[in-house]
C-alpha positions in Angstrom: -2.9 -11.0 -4.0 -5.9 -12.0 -2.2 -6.0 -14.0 1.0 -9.3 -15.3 1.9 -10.7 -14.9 5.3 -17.8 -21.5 8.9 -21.4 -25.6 13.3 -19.4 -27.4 14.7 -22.3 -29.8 14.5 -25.4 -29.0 15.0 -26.2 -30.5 18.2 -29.8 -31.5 19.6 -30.8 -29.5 22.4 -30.6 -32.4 24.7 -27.0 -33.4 23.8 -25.5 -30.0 24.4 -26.4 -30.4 28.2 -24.4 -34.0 27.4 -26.4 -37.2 27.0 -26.0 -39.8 29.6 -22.7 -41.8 29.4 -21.2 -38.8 27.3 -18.7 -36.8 29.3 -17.9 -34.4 26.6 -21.2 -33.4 25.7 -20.8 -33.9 22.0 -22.9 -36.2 20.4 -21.6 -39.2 18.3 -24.4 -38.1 15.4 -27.0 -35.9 15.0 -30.1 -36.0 13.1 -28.9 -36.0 9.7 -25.3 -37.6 10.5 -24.0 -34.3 10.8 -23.3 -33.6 14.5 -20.7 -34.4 17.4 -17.6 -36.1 16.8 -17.9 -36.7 13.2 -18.5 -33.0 12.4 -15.7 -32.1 14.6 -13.0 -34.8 12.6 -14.5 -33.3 9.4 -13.8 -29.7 10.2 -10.4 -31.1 11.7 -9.7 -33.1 7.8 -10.8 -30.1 6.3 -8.6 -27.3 8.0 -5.4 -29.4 7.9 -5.4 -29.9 4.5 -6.3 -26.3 3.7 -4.2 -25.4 6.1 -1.2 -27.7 4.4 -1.8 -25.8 1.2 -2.0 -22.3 2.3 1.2 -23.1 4.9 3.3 -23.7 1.9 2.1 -21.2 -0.3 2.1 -18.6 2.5 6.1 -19.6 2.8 6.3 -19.1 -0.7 5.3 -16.0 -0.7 7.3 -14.7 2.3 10.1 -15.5 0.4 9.4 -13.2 -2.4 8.5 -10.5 -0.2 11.8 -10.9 1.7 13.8 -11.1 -1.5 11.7 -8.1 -2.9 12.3 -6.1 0.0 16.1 -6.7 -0.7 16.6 -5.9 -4.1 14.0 -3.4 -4.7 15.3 -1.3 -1.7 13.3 0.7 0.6 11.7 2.9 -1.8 10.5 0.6 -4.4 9.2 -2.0 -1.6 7.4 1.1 -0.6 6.0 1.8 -3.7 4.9 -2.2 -4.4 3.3 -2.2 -0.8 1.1 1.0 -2.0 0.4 -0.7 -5.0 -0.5 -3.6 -3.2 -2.2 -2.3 -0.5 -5.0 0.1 -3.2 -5.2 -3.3 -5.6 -6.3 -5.2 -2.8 -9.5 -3.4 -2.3 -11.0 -4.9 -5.1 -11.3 -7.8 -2.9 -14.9 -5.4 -1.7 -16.2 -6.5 -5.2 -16.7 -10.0 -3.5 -19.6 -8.3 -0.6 -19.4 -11.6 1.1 -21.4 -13.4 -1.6 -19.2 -16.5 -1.2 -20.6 -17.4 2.4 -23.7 -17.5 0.5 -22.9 -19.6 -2.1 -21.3 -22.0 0.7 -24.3 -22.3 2.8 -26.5 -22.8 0.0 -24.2 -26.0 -1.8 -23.8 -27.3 2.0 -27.7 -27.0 2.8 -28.5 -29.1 -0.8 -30.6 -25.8 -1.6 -31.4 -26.1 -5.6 -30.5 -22.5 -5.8 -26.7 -22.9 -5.6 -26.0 -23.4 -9.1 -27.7 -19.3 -9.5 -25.8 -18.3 -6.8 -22.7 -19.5 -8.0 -23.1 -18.2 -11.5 -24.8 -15.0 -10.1 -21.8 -14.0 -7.9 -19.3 -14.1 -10.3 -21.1 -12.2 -12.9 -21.3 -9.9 -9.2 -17.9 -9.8 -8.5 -16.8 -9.3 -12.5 -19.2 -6.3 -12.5 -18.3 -4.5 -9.2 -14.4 -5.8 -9.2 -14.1 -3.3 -12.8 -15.7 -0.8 -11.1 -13.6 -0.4 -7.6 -10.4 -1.3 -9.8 -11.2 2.3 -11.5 -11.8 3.5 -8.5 -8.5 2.9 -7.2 -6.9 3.4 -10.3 -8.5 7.0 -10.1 -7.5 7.0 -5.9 -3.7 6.7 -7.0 -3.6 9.3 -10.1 -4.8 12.3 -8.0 -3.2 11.0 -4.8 0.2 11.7 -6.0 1.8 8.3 -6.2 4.3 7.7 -8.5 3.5 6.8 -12.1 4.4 3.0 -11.4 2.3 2.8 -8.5 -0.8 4.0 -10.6 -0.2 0.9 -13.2 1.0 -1.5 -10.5 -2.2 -0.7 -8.8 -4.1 -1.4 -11.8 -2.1 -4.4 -13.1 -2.7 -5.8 -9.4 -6.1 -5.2 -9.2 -6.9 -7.1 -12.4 -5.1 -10.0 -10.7 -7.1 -9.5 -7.5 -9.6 -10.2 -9.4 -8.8 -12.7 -10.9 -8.5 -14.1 -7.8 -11.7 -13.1 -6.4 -13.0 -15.2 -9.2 -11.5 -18.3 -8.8 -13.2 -18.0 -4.6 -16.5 -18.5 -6.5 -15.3 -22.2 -6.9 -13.6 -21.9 -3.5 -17.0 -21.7 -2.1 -18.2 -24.3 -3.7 -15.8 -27.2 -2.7 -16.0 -25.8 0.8 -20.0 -26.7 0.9 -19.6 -30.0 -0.6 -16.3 -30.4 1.6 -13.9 -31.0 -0.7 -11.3 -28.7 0.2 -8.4 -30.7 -1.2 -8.6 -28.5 -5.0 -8.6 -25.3 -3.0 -5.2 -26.2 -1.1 -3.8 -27.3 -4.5 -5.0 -24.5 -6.8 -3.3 -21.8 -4.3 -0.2 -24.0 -3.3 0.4 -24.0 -7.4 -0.8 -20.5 -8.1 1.6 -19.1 -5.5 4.4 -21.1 -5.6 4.7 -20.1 -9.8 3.9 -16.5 -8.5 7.4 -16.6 -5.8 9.5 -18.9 -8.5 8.7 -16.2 -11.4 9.0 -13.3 -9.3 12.0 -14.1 -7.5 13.7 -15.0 -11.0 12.5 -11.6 -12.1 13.5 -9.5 -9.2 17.2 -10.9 -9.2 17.3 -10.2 -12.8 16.5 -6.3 -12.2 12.7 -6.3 -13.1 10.4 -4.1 -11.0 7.1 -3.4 -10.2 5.5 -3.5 -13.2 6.9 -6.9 -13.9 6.2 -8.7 -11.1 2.0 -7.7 -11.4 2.1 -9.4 -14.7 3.8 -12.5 -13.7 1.0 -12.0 -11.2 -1.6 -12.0 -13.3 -0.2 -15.0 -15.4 -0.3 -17.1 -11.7 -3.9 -16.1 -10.9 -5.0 -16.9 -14.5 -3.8 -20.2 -13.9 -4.6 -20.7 -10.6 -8.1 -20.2 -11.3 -7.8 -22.6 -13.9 -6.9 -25.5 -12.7 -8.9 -25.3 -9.5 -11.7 -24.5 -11.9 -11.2 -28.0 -13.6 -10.7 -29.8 -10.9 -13.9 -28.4 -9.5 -15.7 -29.3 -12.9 -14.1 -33.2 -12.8 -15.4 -34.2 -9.2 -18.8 -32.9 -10.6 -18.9 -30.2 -7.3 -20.2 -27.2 -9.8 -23.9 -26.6 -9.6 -25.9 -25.9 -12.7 -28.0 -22.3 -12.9 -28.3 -19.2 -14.8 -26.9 -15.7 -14.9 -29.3 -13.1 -14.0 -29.5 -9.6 -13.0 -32.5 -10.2 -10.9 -30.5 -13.3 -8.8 -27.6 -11.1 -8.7 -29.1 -8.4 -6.7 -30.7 -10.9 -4.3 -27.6 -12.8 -3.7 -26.4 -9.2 -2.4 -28.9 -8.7 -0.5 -28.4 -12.3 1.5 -24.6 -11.3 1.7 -25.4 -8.1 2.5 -24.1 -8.3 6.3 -20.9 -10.3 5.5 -20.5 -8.0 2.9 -20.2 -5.6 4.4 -17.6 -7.3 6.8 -15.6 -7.6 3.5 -15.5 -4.4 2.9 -14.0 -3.2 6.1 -11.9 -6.6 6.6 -10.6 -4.9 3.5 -10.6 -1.2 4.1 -9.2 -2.1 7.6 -6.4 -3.8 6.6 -5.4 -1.2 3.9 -6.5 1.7 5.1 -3.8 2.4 7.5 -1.4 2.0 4.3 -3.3 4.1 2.0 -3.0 6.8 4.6 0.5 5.9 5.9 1.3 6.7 2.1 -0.2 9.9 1.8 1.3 11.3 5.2 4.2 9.8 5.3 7.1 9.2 2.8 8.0 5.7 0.9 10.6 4.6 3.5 7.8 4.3 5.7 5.3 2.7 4.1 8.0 0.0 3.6 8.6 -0.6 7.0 4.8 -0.8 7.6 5.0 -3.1 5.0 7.7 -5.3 5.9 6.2 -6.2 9.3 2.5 -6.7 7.7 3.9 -9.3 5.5 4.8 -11.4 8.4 1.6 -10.4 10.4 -0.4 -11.3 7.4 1.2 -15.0 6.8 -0.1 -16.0 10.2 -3.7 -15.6 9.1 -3.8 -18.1 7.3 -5.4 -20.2 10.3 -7.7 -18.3 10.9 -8.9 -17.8 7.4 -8.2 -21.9 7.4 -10.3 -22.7 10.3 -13.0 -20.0 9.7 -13.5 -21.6 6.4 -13.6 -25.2 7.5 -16.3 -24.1 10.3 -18.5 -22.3 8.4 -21.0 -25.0 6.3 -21.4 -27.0 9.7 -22.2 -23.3 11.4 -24.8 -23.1 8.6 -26.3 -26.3 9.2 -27.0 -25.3 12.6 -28.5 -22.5 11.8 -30.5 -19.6 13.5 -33.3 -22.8 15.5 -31.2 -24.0 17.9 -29.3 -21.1 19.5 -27.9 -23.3 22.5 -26.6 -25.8 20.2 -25.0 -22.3 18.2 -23.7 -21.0 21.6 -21.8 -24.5 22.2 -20.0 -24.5 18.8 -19.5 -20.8 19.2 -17.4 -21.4 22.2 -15.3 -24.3 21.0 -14.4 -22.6 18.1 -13.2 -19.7 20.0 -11.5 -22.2 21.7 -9.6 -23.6 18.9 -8.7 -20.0 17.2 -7.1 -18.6 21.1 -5.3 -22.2 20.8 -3.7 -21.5 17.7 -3.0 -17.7 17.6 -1.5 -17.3 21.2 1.6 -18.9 20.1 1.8 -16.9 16.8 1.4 -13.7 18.9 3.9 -15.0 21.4 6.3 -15.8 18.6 6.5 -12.5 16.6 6.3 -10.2 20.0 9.0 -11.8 21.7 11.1 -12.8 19.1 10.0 -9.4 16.7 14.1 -8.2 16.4 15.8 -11.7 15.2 12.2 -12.5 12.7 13.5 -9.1 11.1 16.8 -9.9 10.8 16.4 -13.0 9.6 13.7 -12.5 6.5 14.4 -8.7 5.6 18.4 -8.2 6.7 19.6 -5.2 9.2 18.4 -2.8 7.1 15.0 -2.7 7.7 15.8 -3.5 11.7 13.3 -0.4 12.4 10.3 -2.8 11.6 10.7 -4.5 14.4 8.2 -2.4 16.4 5.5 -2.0 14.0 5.9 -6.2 14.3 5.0 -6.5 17.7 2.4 -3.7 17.8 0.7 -5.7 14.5 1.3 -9.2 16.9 -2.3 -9.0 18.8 -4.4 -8.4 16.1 -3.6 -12.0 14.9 -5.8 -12.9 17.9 -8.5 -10.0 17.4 -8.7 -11.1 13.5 -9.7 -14.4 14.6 -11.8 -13.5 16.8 -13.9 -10.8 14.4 -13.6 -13.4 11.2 -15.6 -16.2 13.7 -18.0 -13.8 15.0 -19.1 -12.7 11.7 -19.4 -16.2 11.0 -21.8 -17.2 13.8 -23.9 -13.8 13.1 -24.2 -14.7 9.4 -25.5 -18.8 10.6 -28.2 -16.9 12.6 -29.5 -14.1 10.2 -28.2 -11.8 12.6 -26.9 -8.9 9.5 -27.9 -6.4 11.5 -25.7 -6.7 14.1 -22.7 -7.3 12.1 -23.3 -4.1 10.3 -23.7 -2.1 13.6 -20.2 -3.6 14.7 -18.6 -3.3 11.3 -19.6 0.4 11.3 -18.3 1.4 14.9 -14.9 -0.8 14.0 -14.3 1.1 10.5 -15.0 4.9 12.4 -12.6 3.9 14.8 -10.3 2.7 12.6 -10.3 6.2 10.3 -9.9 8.3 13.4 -7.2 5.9 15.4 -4.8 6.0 11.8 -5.5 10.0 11.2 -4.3 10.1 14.6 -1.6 8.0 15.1 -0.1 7.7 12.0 1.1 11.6 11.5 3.6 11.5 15.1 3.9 7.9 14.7 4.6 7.2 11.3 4.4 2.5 10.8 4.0 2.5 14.4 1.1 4.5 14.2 -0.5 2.6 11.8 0.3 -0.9 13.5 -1.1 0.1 16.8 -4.2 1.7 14.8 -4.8 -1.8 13.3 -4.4 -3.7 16.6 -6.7 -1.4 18.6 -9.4 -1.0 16.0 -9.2 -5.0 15.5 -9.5 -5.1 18.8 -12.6 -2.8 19.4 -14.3 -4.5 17.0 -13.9 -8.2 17.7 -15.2 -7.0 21.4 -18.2 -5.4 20.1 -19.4 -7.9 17.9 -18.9 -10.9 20.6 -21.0 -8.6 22.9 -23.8 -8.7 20.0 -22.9 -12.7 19.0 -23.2 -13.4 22.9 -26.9 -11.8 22.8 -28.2 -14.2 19.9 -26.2 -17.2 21.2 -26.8 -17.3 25.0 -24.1 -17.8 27.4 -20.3 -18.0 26.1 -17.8 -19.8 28.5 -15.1 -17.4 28.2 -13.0 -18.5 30.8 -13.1 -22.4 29.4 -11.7 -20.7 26.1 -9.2 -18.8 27.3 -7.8 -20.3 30.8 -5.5 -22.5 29.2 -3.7 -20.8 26.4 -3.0 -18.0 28.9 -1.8 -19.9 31.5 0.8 -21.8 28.1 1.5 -18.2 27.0 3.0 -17.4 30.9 4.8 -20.1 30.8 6.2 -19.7 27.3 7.7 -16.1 28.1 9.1 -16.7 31.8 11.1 -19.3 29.4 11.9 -16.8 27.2 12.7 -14.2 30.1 15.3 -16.6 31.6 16.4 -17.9 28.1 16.9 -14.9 26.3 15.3 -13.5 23.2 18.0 -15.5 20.9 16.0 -17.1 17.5 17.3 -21.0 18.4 15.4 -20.6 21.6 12.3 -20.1 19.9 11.4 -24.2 19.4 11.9 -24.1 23.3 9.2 -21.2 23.7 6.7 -23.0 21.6 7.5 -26.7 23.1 6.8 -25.0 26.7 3.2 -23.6 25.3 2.2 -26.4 23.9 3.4 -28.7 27.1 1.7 -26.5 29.9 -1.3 -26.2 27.4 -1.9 -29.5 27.7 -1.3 -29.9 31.2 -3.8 -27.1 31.9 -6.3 -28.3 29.5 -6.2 -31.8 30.9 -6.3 -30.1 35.0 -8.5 -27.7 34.1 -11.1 -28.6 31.7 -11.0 -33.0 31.5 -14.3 -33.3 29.1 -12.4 -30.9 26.3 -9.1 -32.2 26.3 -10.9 -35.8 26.5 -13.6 -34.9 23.4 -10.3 -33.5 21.4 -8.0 -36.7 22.1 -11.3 -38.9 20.8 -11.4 -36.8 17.9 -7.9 -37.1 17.1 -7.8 -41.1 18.2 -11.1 -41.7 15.7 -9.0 -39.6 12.6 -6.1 -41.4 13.1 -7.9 -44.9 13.2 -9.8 -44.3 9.8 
């Protein structure tokens, strides 16, 4: 159920003006072997084979959605995305204590074995809790009686889940990321084989959140032993007192948790209360796809983070470099995802849900930007969390989630899925703005322009082909082969020392 939502190295001071000889400005090495190039080709290993694992087992579970969305009809889909959509705020159980328990195991700090132990005893204690909470959310909110034990069934498994991130973050501060794309690619994979045998047999709901939890069970598992064989577990003890000060450490990136979750339910919870089944499985349909492309940015955020924490909240020009290039990287990667799913919304439809459900198609490109803004509010937190800066995430976080209430209330009651798309986009994108305007403050100076000149100038490109082309799915290989050949043009006009430090990073992974 879950999805997971990180320095590039920390730089001397002197280095990030660029050392003599060095046309990137990225050092070779810092202090402790942890900077330049080598950091970079570490967070580049890192992402691609997370990203490898959670490619396929996004895939995998875009298939069961499709075929779930076909057999189930409209108003069972509707019902499983409600379900889906209340279990999924148990993921608030996890108050950001796994950023924690990452920078701690990457920093060597002889207090990650409590902070491991003490956030799942955190999570198992609060995840009970919110999962009667929405248990109790769906019994007096009028859902059908399936929904009310779906949401319970896939809360437990959200759990589950939440669980089994406690060893996430620990392979991602010792760098070993390999398990993590293995334990979900196996966890998820089972989950769409079961399911999907299920579903074409005539199970429902109900069936489908226990195969569920069977998946998560063994997901966490497996990742767990694998964790335990490669010695990457740290030793420590339980304790209520440790508990309540890893919350208070995660406290702003908890709270990011919290409305990263409420945010991304919210406008189904009240889509489902407004508005009838039908709906809601519209909504749904185009989330599905909307939510499979996050996986890079949960990918990258994750890979970023322990070299973010190394750099820490001393050397805030050094922060305000890696800031930038990673902002880089996420507009990079998301412009052609947005590109794809607005342009090419109608066929996408078509293609994974059938005709029937052809009224998605504009929640799809409404939900298409806030693939961008995600990214952009995921990193931010990130780099406010290196510096200490809880405060400031909080503020954000607080204006983002008011805005997000009122937008939905608004929208969704005239505009039914539409509503609720463009709620999400705008509120996403509110709140990625504010918090870069408060990041920007603790980091210095943010080149902007240098992050964004190029994959805007790709993206042009990439619809005027489309414009003369037409809309058709075959020409969609054309649309992204024209981004990603004006990208590099541009980058290699525009900006020579980026497009020269990525090709050395690339040349120097390839050669070991």
């Amino acid at each position: 159920m879950a999805d997971e939502p990180s320095s590039v190295a920390g730089a001397p001071a002197a280095a990030v003006a660029g050392a003599p000889g060095d046309v990137t400005g990225i050092p070779a090495t810092d202090a402790d072997g942890h900077g330049g190039v080598a950091g970079a080709r570490r967070i580049a290993a890192n992402s691609v084979i997370q990203a490898g694992g959670e490619a396929g087992s996004k895939v995998a579970m875009l298939v069961l959605y499709a075929v779930m969305a076909r057999e189930l009809g409209q108003q069972d889909f509707g019902d499983f995305t409600s379900a889906a959509s209340l279990a999924l705020l148990v993921l608030v159980a996890g108050f950001g204590v796994d950023f924690t328990t990452t920078k701690l195991v990457a920093r060597g700090d002889v207090a990650a074995g409590d902070a491991f132990r003490d956030s799942v005893t955190t999570k198992v204690g609060l995840g009970v809790l919110v999962i009667a909470a929405v248990v109790g959310v769906a019994a007096i909110g009028g859902y059908d009686r399936q929904v009310v034990i779906g949401t319970a069934l896939l809360g437990l498994a959200t759990l589950i889940e939440l669980v089994t991130m406690s060893v996430h973050a620990v392979l991602r501060g010792v760098e070993r990321t390999g398990p993590i794309a293995q334990g979900q690619l196996l966890q998820r994979s089972a989950t769409a084989f079961l399911g999907i045998a299920a579903l074409t047999q005539g199970a429902g709901l109900v069936v489908v959140a226990l195969i569920w939890i069977a998946c998560a069970t063994i997901g966490l598992l497996f990742t767990l032993s694998r964790a335990l064989r490669i010695g990457a577990v740290p030793h420590g003890r339980r304790s209520a007192a440790g508990a309540r000060a890893v919350l208070r450490d995660s406290f702003g990136l908890g709270l990011s948790s919290v409305f990263g979750a409420a945010l991304s339910r919210l406008d189904v919870i009240i889509l489902g209360l407004l508005q009838p089944a039908t709906a809601v499985a519209l909504y749904g349909a185009s989330y599905r796809l909307f939510e499979s492309c996050l996986f890079v940015v949960a990918t990258f955020a994750f890979a970023a983070f322990p070299m973010l924490s190394r750099i820490g909240p001393d050397d805030r020009a050094a922060m305000g470099v890696a800031y930038g290039r990673v902002l880089k990287v996420l507009v990079v990667t998301t412009a052609p995802m947005v590109l794809a799913l607005t342009l090419f919304a109608d066929p996408i439809i078509e293609l994974v849900y059938g005709p029937q459900y052809v009224d998605a198609v504009s929640g799809l490109q409404l939900l298409a930007p806030a693939i961008l803004f995600t990214g952009a509010f995921t990193m931010t937190c990130n780099v406010l969390a290196a510096l200490g800066r809880q405060r400031a995430v909080v503020a954000g976080l607080l204006v983002g989630a008011a805005c997000n209430a009122g937008l939905n209330l608004a929208l969704v009651p005239p505009h039914a899925e539409d509503g609720a798309a463009l709620a999400m986009s705008l509120s996403m994108a509110l709140t990625a703005g504010l918090l870069f305007v408060l990041a920007r403050r603790a980091t210095g100076p943010v080149l902007v322009v240098r992050a964004t000149a190029g994959p805007l100038v790709a993206s042009a490109a990439a619809v005027a082909a489309v414009l003369a082309l037409g809309d058709a799915l075959a020409v969609l290989p054309v649309a992204m082969a024209v981004y990603a050949g004006v990208l590099v043009l541009a980058e290699r006009s525009l900006f020579p020392a980026d497009f020269r430090a990525v090709r050395q990073v690339l040349v120097r992974r390839s050669v070991s």
